[in-house]
py3Dmol code that shows the C-alpha trace and the ligand (Angstrom):
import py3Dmol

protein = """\
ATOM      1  CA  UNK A   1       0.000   0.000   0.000  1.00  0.00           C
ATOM      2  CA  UNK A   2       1.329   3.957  -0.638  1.00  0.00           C
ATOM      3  CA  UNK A   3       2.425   5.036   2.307  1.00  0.00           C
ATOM      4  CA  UNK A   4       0.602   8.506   3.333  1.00  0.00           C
ATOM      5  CA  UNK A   5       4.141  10.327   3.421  1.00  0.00           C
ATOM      6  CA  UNK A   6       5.471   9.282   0.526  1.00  0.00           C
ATOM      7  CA  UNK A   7       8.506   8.425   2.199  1.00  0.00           C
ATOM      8  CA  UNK A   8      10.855   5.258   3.492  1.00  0.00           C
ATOM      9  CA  UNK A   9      12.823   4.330   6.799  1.00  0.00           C
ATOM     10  CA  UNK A  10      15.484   1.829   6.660  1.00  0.00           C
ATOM     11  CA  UNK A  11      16.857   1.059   9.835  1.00  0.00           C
ATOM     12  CA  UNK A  12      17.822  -1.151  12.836  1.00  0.00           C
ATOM     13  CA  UNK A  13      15.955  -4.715  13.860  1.00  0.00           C
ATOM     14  CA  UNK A  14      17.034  -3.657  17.271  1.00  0.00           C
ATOM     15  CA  UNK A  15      13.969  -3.967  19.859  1.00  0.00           C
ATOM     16  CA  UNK A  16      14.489  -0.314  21.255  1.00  0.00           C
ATOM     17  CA  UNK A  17      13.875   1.253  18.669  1.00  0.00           C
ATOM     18  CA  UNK A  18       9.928   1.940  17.281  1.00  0.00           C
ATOM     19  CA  UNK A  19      10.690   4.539  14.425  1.00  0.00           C
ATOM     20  CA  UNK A  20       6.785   4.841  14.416  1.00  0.00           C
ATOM     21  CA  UNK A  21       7.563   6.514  17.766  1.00  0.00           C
ATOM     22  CA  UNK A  22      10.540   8.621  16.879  1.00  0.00           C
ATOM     23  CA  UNK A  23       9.856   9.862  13.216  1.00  0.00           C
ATOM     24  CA  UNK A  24       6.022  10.673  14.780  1.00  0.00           C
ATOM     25  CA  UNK A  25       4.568   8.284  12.335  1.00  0.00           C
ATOM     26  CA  UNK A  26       1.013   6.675  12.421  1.00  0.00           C
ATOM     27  CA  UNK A  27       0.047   3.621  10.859  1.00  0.00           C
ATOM     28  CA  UNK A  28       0.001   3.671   6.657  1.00  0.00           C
ATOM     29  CA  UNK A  29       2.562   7.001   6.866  1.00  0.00           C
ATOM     30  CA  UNK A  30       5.692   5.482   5.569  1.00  0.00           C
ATOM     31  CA  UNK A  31       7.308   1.902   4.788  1.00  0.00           C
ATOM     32  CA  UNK A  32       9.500   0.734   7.106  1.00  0.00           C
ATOM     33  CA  UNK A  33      12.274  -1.621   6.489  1.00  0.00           C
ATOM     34  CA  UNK A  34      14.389  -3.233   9.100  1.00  0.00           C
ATOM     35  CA  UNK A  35      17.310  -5.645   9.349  1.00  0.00           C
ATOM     36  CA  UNK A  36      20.769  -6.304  11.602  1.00  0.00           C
ATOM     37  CA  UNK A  37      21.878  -2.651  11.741  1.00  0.00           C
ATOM     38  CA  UNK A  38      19.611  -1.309   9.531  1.00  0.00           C
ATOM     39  CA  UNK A  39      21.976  -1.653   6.405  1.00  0.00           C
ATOM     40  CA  UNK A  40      21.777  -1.397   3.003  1.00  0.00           C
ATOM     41  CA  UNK A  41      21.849  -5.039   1.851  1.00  0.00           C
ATOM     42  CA  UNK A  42      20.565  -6.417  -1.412  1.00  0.00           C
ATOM     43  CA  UNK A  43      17.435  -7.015  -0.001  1.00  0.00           C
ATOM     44  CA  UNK A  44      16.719  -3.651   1.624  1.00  0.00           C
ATOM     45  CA  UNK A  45      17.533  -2.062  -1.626  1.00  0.00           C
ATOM     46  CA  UNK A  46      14.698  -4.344  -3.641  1.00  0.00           C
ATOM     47  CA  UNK A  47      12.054  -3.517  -0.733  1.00  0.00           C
ATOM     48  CA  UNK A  48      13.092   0.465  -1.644  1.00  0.00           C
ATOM     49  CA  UNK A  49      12.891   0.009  -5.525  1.00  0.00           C
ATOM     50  CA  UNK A  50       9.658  -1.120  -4.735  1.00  0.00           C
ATOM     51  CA  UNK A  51       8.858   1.506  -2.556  1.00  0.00           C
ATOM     52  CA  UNK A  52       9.097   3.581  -5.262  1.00  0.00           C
ATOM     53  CA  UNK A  53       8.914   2.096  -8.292  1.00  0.00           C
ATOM     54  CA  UNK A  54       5.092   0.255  -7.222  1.00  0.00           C
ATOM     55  CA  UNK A  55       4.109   2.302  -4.501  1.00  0.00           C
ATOM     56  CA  UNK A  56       5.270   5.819  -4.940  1.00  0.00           C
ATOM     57  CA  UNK A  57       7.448   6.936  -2.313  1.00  0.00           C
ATOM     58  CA  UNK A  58       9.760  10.161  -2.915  1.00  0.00           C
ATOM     59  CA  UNK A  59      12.132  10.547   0.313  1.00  0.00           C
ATOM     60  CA  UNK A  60      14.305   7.957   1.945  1.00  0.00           C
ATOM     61  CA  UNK A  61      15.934   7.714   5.192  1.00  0.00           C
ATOM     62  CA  UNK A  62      18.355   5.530   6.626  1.00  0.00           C
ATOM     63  CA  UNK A  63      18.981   5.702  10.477  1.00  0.00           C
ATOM     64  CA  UNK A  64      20.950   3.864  12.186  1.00  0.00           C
ATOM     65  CA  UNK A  65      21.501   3.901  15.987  1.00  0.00           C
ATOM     66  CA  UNK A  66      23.741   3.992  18.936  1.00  0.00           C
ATOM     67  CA  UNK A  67      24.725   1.709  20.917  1.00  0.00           C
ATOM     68  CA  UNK A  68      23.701  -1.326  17.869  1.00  0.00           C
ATOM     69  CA  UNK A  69      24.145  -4.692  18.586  1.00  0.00           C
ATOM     70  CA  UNK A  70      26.240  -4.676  15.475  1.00  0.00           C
ATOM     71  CA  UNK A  71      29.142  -2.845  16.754  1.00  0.00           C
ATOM     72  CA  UNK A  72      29.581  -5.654  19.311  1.00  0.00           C
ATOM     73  CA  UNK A  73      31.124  -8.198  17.116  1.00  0.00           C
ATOM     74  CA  UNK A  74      33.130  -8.947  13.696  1.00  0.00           C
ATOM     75  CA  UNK A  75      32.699 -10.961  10.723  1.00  0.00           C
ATOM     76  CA  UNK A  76      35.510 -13.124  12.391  1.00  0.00           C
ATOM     77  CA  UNK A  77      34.157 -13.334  15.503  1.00  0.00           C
ATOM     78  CA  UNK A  78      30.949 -14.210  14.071  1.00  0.00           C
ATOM     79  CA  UNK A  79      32.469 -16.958  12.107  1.00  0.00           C
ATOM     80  CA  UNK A  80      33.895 -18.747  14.618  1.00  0.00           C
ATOM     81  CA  UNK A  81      30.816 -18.245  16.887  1.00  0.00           C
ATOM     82  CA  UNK A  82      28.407 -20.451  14.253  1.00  0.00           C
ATOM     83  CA  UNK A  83      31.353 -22.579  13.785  1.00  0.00           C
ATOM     84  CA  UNK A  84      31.347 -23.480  17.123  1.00  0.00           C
ATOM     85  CA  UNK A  85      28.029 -24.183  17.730  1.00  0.00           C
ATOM     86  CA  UNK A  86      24.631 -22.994  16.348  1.00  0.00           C
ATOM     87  CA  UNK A  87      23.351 -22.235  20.133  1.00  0.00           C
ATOM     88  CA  UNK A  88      22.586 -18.442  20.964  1.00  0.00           C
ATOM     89  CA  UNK A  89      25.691 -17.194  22.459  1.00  0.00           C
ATOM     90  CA  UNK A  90      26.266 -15.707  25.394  1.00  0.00           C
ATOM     91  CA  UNK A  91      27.648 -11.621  26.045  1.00  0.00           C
ATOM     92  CA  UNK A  92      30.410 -10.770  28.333  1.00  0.00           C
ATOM     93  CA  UNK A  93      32.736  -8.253  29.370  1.00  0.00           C
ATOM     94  CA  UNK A  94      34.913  -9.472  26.560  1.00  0.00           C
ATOM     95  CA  UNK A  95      32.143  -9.838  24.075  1.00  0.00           C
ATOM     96  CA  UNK A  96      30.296 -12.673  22.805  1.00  0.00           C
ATOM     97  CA  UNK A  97      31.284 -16.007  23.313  1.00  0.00           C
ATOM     98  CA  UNK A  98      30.296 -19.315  22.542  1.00  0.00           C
ATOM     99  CA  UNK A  99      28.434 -21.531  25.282  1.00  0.00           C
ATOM    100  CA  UNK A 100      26.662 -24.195  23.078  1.00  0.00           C
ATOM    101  CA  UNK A 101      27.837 -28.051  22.267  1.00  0.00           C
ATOM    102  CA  UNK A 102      28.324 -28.157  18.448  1.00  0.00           C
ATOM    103  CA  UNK A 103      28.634 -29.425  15.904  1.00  0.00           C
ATOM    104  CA  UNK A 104      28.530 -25.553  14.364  1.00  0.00           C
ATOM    105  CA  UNK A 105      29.193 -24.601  10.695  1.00  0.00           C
ATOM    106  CA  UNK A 106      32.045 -22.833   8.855  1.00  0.00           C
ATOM    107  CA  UNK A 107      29.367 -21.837   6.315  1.00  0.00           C
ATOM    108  CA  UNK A 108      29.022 -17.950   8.442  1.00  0.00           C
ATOM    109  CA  UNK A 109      32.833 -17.379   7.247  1.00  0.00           C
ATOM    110  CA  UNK A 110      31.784 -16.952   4.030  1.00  0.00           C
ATOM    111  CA  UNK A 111      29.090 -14.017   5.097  1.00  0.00           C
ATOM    112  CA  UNK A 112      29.596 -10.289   5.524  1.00  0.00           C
ATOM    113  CA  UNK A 113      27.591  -9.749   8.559  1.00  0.00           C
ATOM    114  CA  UNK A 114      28.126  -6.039   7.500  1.00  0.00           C
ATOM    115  CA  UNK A 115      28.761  -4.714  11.535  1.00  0.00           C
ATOM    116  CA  UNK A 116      29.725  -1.683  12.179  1.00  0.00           C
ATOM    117  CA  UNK A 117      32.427  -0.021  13.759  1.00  0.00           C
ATOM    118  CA  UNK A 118      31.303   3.963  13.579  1.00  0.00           C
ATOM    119  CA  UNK A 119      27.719   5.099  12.905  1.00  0.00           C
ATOM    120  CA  UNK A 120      28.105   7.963  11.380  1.00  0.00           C
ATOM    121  CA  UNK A 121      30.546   6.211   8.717  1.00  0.00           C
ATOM    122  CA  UNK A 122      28.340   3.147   8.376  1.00  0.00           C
ATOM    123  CA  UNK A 123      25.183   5.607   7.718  1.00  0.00           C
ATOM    124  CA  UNK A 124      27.390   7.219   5.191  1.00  0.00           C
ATOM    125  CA  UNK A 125      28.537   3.946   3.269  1.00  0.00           C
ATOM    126  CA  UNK A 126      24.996   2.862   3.090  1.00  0.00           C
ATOM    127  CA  UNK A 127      23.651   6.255   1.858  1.00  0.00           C
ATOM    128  CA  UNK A 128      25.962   6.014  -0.752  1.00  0.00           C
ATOM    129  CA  UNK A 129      25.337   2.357  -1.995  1.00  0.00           C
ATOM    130  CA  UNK A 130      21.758   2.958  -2.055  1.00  0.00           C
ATOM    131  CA  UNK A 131      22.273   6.451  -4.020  1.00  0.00           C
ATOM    132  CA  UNK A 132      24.705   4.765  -6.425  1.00  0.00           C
ATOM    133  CA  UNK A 133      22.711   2.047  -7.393  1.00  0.00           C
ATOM    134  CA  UNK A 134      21.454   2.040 -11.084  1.00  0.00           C
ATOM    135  CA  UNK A 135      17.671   1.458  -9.903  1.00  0.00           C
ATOM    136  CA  UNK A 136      17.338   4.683  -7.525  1.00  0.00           C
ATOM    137  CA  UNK A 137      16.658   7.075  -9.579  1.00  0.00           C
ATOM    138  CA  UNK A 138      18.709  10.743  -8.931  1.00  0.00           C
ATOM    139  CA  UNK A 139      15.474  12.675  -7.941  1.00  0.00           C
ATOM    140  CA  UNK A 140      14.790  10.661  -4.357  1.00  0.00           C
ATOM    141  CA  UNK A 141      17.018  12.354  -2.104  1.00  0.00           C
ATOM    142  CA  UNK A 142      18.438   9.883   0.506  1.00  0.00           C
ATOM    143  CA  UNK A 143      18.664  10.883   4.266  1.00  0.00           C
ATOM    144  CA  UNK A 144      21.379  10.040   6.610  1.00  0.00           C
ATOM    145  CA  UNK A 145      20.771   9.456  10.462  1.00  0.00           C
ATOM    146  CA  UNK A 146      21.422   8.260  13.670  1.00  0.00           C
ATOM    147  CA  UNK A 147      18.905   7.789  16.622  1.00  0.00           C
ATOM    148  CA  UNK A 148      20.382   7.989  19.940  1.00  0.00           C
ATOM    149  CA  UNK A 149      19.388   5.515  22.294  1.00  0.00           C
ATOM    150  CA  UNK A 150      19.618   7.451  25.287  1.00  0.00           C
ATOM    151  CA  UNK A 151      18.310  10.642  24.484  1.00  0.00           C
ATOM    152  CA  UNK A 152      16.164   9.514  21.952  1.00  0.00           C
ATOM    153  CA  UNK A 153      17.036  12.024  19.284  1.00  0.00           C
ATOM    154  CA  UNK A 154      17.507  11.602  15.556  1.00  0.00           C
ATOM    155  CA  UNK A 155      20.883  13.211  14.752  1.00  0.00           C
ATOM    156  CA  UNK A 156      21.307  13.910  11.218  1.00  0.00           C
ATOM    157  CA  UNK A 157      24.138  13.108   9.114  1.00  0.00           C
ATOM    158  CA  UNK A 158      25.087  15.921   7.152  1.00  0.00           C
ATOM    159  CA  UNK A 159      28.285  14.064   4.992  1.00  0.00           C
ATOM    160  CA  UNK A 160      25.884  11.246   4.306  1.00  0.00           C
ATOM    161  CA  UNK A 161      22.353  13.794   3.657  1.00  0.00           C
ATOM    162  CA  UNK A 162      25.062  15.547   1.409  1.00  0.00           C
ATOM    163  CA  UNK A 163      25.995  12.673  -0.618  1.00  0.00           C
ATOM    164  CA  UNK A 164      22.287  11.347  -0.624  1.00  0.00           C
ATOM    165  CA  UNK A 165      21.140  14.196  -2.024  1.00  0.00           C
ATOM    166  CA  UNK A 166      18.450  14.486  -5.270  1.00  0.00           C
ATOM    167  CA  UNK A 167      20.305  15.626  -8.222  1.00  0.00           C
ATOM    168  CA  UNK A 168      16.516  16.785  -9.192  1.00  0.00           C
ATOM    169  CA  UNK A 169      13.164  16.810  -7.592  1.00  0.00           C
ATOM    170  CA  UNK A 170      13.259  17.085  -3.627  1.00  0.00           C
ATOM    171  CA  UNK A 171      16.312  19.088  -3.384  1.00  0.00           C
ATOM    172  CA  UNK A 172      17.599  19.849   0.038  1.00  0.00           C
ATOM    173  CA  UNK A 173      18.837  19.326   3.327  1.00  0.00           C
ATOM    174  CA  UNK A 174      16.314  17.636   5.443  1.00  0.00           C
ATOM    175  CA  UNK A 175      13.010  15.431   4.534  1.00  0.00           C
ATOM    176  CA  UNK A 176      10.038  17.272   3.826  1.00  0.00           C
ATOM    177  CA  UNK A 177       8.057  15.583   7.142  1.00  0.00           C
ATOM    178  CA  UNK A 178       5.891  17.975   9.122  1.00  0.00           C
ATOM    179  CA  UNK A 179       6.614  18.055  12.649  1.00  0.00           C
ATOM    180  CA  UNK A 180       3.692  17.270  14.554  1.00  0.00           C
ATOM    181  CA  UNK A 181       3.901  17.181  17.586  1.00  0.00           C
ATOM    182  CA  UNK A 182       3.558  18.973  20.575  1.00  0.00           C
ATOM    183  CA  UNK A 183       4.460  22.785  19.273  1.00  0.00           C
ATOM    184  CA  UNK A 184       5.373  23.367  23.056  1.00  0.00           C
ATOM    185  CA  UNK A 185       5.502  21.485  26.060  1.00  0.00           C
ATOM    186  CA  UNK A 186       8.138  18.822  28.240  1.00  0.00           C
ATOM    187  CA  UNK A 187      10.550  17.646  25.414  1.00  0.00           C
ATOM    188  CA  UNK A 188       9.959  14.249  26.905  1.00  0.00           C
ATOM    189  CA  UNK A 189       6.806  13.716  24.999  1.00  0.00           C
ATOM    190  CA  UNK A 190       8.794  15.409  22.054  1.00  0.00           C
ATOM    191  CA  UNK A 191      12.259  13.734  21.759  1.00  0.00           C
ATOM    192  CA  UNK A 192      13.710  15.715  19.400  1.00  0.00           C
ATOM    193  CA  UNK A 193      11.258  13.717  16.968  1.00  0.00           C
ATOM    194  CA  UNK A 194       8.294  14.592  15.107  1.00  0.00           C
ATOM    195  CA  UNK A 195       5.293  14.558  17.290  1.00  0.00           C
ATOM    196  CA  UNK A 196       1.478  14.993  17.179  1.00  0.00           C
ATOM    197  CA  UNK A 197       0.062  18.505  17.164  1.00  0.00           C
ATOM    198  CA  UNK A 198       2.700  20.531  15.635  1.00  0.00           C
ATOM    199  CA  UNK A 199       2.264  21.230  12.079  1.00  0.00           C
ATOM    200  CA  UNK A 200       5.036  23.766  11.553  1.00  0.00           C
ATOM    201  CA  UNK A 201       7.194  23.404   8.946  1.00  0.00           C
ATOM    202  CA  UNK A 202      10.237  21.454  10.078  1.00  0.00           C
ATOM    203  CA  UNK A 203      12.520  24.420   8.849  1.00  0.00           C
ATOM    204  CA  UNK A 204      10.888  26.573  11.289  1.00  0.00           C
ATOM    205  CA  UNK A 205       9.968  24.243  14.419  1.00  0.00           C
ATOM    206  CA  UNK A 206      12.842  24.882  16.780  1.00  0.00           C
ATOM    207  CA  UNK A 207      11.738  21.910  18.730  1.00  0.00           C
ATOM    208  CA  UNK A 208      13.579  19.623  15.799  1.00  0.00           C
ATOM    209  CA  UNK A 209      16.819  18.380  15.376  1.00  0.00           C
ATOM    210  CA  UNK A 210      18.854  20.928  14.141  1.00  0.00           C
ATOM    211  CA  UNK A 211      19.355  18.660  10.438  1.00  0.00           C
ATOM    212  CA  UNK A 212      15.277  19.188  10.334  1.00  0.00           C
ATOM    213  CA  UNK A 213      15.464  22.467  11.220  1.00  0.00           C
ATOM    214  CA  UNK A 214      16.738  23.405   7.397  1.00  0.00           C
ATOM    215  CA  UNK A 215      14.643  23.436   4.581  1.00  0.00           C
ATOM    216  CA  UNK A 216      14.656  20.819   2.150  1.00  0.00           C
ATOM    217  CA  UNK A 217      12.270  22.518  -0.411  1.00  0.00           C
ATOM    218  CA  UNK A 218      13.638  25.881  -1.944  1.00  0.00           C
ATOM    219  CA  UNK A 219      11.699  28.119  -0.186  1.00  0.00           C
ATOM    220  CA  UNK A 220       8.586  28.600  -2.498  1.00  0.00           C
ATOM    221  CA  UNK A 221       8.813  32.067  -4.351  1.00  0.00           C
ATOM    222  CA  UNK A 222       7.210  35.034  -2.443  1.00  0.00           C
ATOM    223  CA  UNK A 223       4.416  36.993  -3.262  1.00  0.00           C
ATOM    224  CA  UNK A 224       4.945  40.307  -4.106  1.00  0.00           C
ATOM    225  CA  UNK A 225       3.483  42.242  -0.918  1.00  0.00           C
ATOM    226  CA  UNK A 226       1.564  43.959  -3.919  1.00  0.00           C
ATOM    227  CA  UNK A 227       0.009  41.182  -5.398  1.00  0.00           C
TER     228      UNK A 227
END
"""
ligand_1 = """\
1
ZN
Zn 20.977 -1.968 15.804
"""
view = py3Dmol.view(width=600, height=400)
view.addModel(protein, "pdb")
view.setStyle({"model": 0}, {"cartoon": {"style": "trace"}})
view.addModel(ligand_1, "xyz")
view.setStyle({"model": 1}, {"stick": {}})
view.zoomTo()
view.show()
């Protein structure tokens, strides 16, 4: 189905985060697409070409998070986790380690498990394979986050917005969302989100992050105070 907003959210699997919550969504506004680390695979690139190729949608943004699961581990440590055993493992002070009875499989070796080791550079590399990707078309500008855990604010990347930008189209530095939320209020029930009653235009609602608080429209040509 279209979403409402005309726009897509790739991010994080990880249980903390509900980008219906933070991006002040309701249900039918936007697709959301999720994996380990909310990365740019194969796959999350075919759910976007549909997106917009079957169902319309103009702005994408890819957020990924602090504190992700994915930062805990690498492709070598996964590897020899599976090829010890196919049990969950277990998380300590060192990281994760293997508590299960095998036989495991060598078969995870041969997987990038695509972790990440910065956010702000692994929001970047993503932005960038999904804008250089002969099926996105130049005119759906691609957005480049990161959603803190703790404070629960969407911190904009402005190396990867840059690099997502639309060549044509939506041309800017920030999606096109309304904020609407609470205009004022505790910023508790407005974590530097988009929230319920606000419908000022993110470049002018101070209660955004400061990556929203741009516009990503040319400002639309003035009337003439004549006119
Ligand atoms: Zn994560």
């Amino acid at each position: 189905m279209p979403p409402t907003h005309g726009f897509a959210i790739l991010t994080s699997m990880d249980a903390r985060l509900d980008p219906a919550k933070y991006a002040g969504l309701s249900e039918g506004d936007a697709h959301v697409i999720r994996n380990a680390g909310g990365r740019a695979t194969d796959d999350a690139i075919r759910s976007l070409v549909i997106s917009y190729k079957l169902l319309g949608t103009k702005e994408w943004l890819a957020i990924h998070h602090t504190n992700c699961g994915m930062e805990f581990f690498t492709n070598d440590v996964m590897g020899g986790l599976l090829e010890s055993s196919l049990e969950t493992a277990a998380l300590g002070a060192e990281g994760f380690y293997d508590v299960g009875e095998g036989p495991g499989s060598s078969v995870g070796r041969d997987i990038d498990w695509l972790t990440i080791s910065d956010q702000a550079v692994s929001v970047l590399d993503d932005v960038r394979r999904i804008r250089e990707h002969p099926l996105v078309p130049s005119r759906i500008p691609v957005y480049g986050y990161v959603y803190d855990v703790s404070s629960g604010k969407l911190i904009g990347i402005p190396e990867a917005t840059e690099v997502g930008k639309a060549s044509y189209g939506i041309v800017g530095n920030g999606p096109t969302l309304r904020c609407r939320g609470p205009v004022a209020g505790s910023s508790a029930a407005h974590p530097g989100g988009l929230t319920r009653r606000c419908r000022v235009a993110p470049a002018r609602c101070s209660r955004l992050p400061s990556a929203h608080r741009r516009p990503l429209t040319p400002p639309a040509p003035r009337r003439s105070a004549r006119s």
